[in-house]
BALUMMI-986845 format. One record per residue (C-alpha): x, y, z. Coordinates in Angstrom, 3 decimals. Example, Ala and Ser with C-alpha at 12.3 -4.5 7.8 and 13.67 -1.06 7.14 Angstrom:
12.300 -4.500 7.800
13.670 -1.060 7.140
END
This chain:
36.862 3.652 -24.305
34.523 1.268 -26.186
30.952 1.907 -26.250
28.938 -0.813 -24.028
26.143 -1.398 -27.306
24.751 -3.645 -25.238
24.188 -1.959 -21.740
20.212 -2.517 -20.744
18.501 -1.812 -17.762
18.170 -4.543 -15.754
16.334 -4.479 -12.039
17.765 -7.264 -9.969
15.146 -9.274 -8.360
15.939 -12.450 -6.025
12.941 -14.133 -7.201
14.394 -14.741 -10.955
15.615 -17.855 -11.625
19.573 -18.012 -12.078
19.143 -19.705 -15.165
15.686 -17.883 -16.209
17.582 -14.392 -16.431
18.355 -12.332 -18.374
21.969 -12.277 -18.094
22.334 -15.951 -18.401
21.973 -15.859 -22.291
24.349 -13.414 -22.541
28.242 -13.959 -22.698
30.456 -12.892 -20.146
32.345 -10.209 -20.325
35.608 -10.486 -21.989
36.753 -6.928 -23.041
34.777 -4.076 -21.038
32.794 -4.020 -18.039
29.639 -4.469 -17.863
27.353 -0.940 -17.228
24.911 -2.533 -14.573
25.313 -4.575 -11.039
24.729 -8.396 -11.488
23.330 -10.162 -8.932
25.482 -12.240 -6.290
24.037 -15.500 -7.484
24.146 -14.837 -11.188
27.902 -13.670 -10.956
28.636 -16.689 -8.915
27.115 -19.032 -11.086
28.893 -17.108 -14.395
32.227 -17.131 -12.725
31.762 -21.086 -11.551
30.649 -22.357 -14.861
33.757 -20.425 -16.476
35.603 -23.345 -14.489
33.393 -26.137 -14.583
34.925 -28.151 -17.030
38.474 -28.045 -15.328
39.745 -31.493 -13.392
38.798 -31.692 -10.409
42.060 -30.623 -7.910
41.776 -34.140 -6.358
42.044 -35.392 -9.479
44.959 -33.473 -10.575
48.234 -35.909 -10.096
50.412 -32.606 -11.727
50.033 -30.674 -8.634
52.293 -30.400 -5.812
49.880 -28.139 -4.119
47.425 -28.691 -1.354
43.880 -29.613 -2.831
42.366 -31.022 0.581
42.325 -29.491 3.568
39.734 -30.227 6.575
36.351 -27.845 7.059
37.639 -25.462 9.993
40.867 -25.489 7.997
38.756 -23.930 5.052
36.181 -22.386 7.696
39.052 -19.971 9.221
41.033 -19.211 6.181
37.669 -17.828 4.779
37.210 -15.468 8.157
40.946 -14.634 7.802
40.285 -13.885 4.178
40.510 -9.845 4.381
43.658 -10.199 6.375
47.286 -8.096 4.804
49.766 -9.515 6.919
52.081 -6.715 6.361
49.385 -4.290 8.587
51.416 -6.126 11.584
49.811 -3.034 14.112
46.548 -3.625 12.972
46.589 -7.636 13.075
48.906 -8.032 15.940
48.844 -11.436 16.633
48.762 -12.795 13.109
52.704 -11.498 13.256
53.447 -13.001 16.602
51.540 -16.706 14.908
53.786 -16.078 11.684
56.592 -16.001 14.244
55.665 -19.051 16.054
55.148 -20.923 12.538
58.856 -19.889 11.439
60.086 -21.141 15.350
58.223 -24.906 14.759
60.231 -24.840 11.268
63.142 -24.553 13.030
63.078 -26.624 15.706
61.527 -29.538 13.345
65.005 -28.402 10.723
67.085 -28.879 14.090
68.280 -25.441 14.611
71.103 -24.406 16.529
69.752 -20.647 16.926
69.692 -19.714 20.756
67.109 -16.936 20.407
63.385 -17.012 21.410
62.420 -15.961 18.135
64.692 -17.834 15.100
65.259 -16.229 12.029
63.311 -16.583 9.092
60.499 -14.963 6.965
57.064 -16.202 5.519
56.719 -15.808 1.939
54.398 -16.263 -1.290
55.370 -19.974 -1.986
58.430 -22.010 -1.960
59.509 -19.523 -5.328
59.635 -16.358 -2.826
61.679 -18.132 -0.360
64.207 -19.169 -3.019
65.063 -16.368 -3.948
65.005 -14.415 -0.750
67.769 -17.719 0.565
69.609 -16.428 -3.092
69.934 -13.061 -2.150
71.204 -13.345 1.168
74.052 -15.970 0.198
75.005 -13.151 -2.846
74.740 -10.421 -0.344
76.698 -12.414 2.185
79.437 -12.717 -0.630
79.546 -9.489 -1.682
80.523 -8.506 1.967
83.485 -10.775 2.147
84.288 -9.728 -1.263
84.543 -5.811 -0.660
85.877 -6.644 2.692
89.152 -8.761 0.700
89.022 -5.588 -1.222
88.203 -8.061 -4.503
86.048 -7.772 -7.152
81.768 -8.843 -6.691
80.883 -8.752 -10.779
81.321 -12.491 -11.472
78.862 -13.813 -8.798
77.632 -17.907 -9.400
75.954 -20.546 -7.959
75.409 -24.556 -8.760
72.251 -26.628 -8.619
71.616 -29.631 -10.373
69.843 -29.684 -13.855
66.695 -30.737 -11.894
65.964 -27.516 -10.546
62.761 -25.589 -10.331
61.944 -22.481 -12.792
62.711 -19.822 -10.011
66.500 -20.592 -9.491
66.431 -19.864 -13.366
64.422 -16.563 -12.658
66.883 -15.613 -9.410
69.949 -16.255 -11.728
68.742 -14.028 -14.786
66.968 -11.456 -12.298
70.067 -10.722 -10.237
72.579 -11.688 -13.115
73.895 -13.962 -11.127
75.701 -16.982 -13.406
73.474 -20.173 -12.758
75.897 -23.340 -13.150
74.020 -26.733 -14.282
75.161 -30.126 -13.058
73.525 -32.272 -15.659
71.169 -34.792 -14.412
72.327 -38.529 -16.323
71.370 -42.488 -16.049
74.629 -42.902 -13.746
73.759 -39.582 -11.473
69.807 -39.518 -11.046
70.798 -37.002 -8.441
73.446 -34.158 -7.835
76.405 -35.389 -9.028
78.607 -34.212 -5.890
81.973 -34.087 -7.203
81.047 -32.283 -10.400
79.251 -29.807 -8.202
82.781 -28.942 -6.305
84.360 -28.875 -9.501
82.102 -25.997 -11.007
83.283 -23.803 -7.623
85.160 -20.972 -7.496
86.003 -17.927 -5.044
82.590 -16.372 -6.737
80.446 -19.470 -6.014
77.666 -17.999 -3.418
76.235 -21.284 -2.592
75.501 -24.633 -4.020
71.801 -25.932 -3.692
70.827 -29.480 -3.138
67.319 -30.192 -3.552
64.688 -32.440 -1.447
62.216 -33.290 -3.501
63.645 -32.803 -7.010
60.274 -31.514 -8.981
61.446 -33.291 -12.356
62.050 -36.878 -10.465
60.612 -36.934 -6.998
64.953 -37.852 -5.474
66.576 -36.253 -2.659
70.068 -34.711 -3.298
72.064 -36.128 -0.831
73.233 -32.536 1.347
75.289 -34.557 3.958
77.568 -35.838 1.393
77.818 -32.434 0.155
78.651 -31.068 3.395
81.309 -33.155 4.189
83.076 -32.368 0.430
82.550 -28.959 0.868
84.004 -29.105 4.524
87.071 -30.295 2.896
87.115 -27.991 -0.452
86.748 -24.914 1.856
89.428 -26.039 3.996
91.557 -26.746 1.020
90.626 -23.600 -1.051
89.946 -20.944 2.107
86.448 -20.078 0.641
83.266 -19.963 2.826
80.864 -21.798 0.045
77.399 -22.046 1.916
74.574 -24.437 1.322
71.275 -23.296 0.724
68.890 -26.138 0.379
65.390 -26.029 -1.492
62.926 -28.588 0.081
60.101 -27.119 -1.506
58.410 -30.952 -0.811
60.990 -32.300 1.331
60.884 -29.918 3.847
57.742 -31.058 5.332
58.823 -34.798 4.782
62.209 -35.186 6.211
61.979 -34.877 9.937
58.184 -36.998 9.850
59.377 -39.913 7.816
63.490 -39.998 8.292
63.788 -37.839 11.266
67.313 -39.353 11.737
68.406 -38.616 8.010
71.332 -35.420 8.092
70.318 -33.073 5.725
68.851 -30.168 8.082
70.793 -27.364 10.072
72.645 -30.368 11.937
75.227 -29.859 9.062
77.913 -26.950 9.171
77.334 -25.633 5.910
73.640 -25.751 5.830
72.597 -21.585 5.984
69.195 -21.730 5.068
66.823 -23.942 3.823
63.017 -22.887 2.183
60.122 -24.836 1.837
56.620 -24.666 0.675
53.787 -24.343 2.905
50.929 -25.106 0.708
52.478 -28.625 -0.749
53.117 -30.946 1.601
52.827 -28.257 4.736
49.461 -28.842 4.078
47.793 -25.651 3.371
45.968 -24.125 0.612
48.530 -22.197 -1.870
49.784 -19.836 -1.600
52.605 -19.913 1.146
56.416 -20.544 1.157
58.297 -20.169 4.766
62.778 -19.573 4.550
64.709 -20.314 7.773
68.091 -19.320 8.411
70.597 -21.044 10.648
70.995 -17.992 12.618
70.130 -14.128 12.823
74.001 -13.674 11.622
73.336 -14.992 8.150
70.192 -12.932 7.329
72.028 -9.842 5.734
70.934 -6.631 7.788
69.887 -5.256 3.846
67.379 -7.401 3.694
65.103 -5.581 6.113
63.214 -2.881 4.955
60.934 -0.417 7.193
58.277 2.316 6.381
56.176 4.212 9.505
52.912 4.370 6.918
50.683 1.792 8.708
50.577 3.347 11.801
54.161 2.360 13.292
57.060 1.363 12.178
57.076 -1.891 10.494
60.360 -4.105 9.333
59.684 -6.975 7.028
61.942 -9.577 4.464
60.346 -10.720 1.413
59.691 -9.332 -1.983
56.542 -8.546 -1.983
55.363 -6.616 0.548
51.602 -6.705 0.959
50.489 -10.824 1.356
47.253 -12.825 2.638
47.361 -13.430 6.244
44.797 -16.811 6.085
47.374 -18.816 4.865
49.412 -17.954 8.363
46.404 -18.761 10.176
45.963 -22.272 7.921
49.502 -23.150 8.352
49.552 -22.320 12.183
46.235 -24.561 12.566
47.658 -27.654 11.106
50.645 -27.753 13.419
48.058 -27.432 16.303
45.304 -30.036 14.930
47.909 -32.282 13.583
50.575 -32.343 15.619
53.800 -34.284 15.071
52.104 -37.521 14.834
49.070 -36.411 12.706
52.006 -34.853 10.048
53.746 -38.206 10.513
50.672 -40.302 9.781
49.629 -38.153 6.614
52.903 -38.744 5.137
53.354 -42.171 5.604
49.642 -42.769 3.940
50.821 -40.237 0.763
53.705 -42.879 0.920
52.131 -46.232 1.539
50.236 -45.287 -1.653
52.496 -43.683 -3.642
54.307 -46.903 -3.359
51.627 -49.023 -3.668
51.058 -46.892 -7.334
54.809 -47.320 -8.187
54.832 -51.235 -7.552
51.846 -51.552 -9.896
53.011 -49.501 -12.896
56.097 -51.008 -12.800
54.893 -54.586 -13.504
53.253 -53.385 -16.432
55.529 -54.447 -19.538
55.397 -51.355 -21.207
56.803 -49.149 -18.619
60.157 -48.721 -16.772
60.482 -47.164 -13.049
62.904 -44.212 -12.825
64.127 -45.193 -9.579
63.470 -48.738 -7.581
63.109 -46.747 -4.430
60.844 -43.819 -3.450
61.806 -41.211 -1.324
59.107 -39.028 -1.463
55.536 -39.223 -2.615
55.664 -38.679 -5.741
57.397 -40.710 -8.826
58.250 -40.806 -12.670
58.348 -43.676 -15.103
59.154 -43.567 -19.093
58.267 -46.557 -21.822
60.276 -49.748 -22.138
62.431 -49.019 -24.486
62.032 -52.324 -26.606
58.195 -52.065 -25.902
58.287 -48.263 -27.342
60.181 -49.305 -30.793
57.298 -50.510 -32.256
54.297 -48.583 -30.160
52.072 -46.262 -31.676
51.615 -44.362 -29.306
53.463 -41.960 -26.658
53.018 -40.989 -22.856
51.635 -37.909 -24.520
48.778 -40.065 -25.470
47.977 -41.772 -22.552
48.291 -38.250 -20.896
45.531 -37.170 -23.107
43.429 -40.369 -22.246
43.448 -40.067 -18.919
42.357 -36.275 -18.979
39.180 -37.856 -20.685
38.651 -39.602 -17.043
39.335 -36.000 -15.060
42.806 -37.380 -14.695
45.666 -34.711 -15.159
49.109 -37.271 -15.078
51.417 -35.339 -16.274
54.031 -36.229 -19.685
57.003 -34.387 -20.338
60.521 -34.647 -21.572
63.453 -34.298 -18.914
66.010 -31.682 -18.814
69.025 -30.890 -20.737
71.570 -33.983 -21.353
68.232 -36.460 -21.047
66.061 -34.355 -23.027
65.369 -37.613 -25.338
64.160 -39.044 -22.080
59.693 -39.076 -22.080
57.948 -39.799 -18.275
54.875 -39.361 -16.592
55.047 -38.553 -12.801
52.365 -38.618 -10.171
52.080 -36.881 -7.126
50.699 -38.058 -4.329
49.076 -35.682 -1.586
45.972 -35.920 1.388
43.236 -36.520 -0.008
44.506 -39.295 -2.747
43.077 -42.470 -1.129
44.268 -45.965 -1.865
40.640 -46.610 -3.754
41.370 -43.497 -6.322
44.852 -45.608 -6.778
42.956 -48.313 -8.446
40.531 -46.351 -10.303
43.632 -44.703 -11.632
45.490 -47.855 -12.171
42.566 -49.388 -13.537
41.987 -45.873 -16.503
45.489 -47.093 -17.226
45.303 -50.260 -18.374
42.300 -49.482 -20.043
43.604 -46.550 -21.826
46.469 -48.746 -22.759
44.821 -51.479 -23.718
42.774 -48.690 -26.353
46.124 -47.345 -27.683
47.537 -50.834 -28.439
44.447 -51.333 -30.943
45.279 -48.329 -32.708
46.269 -49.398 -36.693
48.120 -45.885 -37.209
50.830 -44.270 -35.276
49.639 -40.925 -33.178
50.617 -37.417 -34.516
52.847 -37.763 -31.071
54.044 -40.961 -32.054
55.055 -39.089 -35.923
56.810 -36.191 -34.043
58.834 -38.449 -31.852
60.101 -40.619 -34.540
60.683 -37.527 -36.662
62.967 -36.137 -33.821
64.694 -39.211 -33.411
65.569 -39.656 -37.155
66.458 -35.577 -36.853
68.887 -36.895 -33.676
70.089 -40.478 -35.367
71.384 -38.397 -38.181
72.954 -35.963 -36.553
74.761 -38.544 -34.438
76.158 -39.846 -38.236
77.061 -36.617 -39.145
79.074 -35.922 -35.903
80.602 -39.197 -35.854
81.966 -38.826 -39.560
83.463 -35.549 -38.705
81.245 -33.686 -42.398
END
C-alpha cells in the first residue's frame, strides 16, 4: 500500500470555516484514503462541489428518470433510506407494501389473475425486470422442449431494432440468439409481419415495446396478438409476448385506458416497467407482472433461512433499497388515478406543445406527426442540412452551455445515417422551461448559421457520407 506523504494531524473543530480549513486547499482524494476523519460539513461540501458543475436534473431532457418528486416523497425515502428489502422478517410490512404495489400494477395492466396476491416481483429498474420476463419465457420453453423430448440449444427471441441495451445484455448473457427487426422510414415501429417471419419452434417470445427509447412510438401488441393467434394456430407453437413498457407502462391505462395492449390480450405473459420514469419515483426501481402464478417458472424462486426465517424472493440481485417501495407505494396513495392521469396529460400537453414548435422551424423535420408518449425525436431538413455548417451535435453542445442536456445521436442499424435530437418530457418540466428551451434554440441556431467554416462535426459527417456515397458506386458497379 502507498504511503499517505501527506497525512497531518488535523483536530476537527465546528467553529472553522468550511472554506477557511485546512482541508479545503487540498485535493480530494483520488487514489488512497485519507489517514484522518473529515468533518461532516467539509466532506459534504467536497463531495457537492465534485458535482456542481453537472446540469441540473430538471434540466436534463436525456433522462427518462424521475428528477422531481414532492417533499414527503423525498422526506420518507430519506427515513426509509437504511431499509434492505430482502430482510422481509425484519421489515415486515415493507414486503406486504411491495405486494400491494405489484397488485395496483396489475389491476391498472387488467389482469385476469384470481388470486389475492398477483404475481410479480419488484426489481432494480425496468433493466432487472427485462431480463427476469426473459428468463422465465426461456425457462418456460425449455420445459415444453424437454417435455417434446426436443432439443433447448438454439433458444431466440425478436424485438425490434429499437430496443433498449439490456435485451442486448439478456441475449449475450444467457446466449440466447437476439433477432433484429430493423427499424425503416416505411416501419417507424415493429414491423409485424417480419417479426412472425423471424419465428421458429425456438422463438421464446417476441417483445413489443411501449415507449420505444430511440423514438418515443408504441409497438402496436394487439396487432401482434392477433398474428400470433393465427401463426400459433397454424404452426402448433406457444410463442408468448413479453412486452417492455419501461415508459409506457405508467402511460397506457392514464391516457388510453381503452387502448389493447395490456393482459386483455391472450398472448400477453408478462409485461415490465420502470418505476422511477414515469411511475414517478426516484431511480432506482423496475416492477415485472405476470399474467398469472402459472407462468412464473417455479426456478425462479430462490430461498435461504439466514435472515432469521425462511425467505423466497425473484430477481437477480438479491439485497435492494426498500425507500423506493415506500416512494412508489406513496404516489399511488397521494396521487391516485386522477393525480397519475393529470401528470401525464401535462408531460403531454407540453411535450406537444414542444413538438408543434420545432417542427415549424425550417431546418428541422418531425419523426412522427403524432405523439404517443412524452417524449419525441426530430433530425435536419434534409435540403436545409446540404449546405449547413453545422450538425445536431452542435446545437447539442450549445445548449449544454445553457444547462440544457438535449440529447444527439445517430439511430440504429439500417438508419444509422439517420442524426436526431429527442426530448423527454417528465413532472417537473413546466410549459415556461418549454419556451426558455425553445427560445436557447433559436438562438443557438441563429449563432451556428453565422458560422463562416463548417464544424469539426459538420467535417466528420461529410467525410462519412463521401466514405458511404462511394461505397454505394462501388457496390453498384459490381468492382
Amino acid at each position: 500500500m502507498k504511503d499517505n506523504k501527506n497525512c497531518h494531524n488535523e483536530e476537527c473543530e465546528c467553529a472553522t470555516p468550511v472554506f477557511g480549513s485546512e482541508r479545503m486547499l487540498e485535493s480530494a482524494p483520488c487514489q488512497t484514503i485519507p489517514c484522518h476523519p473529515t468533518s461532516p460539513e467539509i466532506a459534504y461540501q467536497m463531495v457537492k462541489d465534485e458535482t456542481f458543475a453537472q446540469t441540473q436534473p430538471r434540466l436534463n431532457l436525456a433522462t427518462f428518470v424521475t428528477t422531481y418528486m414532492d417533499k414527503y416523497a423525498t422526506r420518507l425515502m430519506n427515513e426509509a433510506i437504511d431499509i434492505n428489502y430482502i430482510d422481509e422478517t425484519e421489515y415486515p410490512r415493507v414486503a406486504v407494501m411491495n405486494a400491494k404495489c405489484i397488485n395496483i400494477m396489475a389491476n391498472l395492466w387488467n389482469s385476469p389473475e384470481q388470486n389475492k396476491w398477483k404475481a410479480g416481483a419488484v426489481a432494480i429498474g425496468s433493466s432487472e425486470a427485462c431480463m427476469l420476463g426473459g428468463v422465465a419465457a426461456w425457462l418456460r420453453w425449455k420445459e415444453r422442449r424437454k417435455a417434446a423430448g426436443k432439443p433447448c440449444d438454439k433458444p431466440n427471441f425478436i424485438i425490434s431494432s429499437g430496443y433498449q441495451v439490456v435485451w442486448e445484455k439478456f441475449a449475450q448473457l444467457w446466449q440466447i440468439e437476439m433477432r433484429t427487426v430493423p427499424l425503416s422510414h416505411e416501419h417507424i415501429t415493429l414491423d409485424i409481419e417480419k417479426a412472425i417471419s423471424l419465428c421458429d419452434e425456438n422463438t421464446i417470445c417476441i417483445v413489443p415495446i411501449m415507449g420505444v427509447t430511440w423514438t418515443g412510438m408504441n409497438d402496436d401488441v394487439e396487432a401482434l396478438d392477433a398474428a400470433l393467434e393465427a401463426y400459433n394456430a397454424k404452426t402448433g407453437h406457444n410463442i408468448p409476448i413479453h412486452v417492455d413498457a419501461a415508459s409506457g407502462g405508467f402511460i397506457m391505462p392514464f391516457l388510453y385506458p381503452e387502448k389493447r395492449w395490456d393482459f386483455r390480450l391472450k398472448w400477453v405473459l408478462s409485461i415490465s416497467t420502470s418505476g422511477h420514469k414515469y411511475g414517478l419515483v426516484y431511480p432506482g426501481l423496475g416492477w415485472i407482472v405476470w399474467k398469472d402464478k402459472a407462468y412464473l417458472p417455479g426456478d425462479m424462486a430462490f430461498s435461504v433461512n439466514y435472515l432469521g426465517a425462511n425467505i423466497t424472493q425473484v430477481g437477480l440481485n438479491f439485497s435492494r433499497p426498500g425507500a423506493q417501495i415506500l416512494g412508489q407505494y406513496y404516489q399511488f396513495i397521494r396521487l391516485g388515478f386522477e393525480g397519475y392521469k393529470a401528470i401525464q396529460h401535462s408531460c403531454m400537453k407540453v411535450a406537444e406543445y414542444v413538438h408543434s414548435e420545432i417542427a415549424k422551424m425550417p431546418q428541422f423535420n418531425v419523426y412522427s406527426k403524432e405523439l404517443v408518449n412524452p417524449l419525441f425525436i426530430w433530425s435536419m431538413n434534409c435540403d436545409y442540412a446540404k449546405n449547413a455548417k453545422w450538425t445536431l451535435f452542435d446545437l447539442q453542445d450549445r445548449l449544454k452551455q445553457s444547462g440544457w442536456m438535449v440529447p444527439a445521436y445517430t439511430m440504429p442499424k439500417d438508419i444509422e445515417n439517420m442524426t436526431v435530437m429527442r426530448i423527454v418530457v417528465r413532472q417537473g418540466f413546466s410549459r415556461d422551461m418549454a419556451d426558455m428551451l425553445l427560445n436557447d434554440i433559436k438562438s443557438y441556431i441563429a449563432d451556428l448559421e453565422k458560422l463562416e467554416y463548417p464544424t469539426e462535426s459538420r467535417l466528420a459527417m461529410d467525410k462519412k457520407e463521401g466514405h458511404r456515397k462511394k461505397w454505394h458506386l462501388f457496390s453498384h458497379t459490381g468492382r
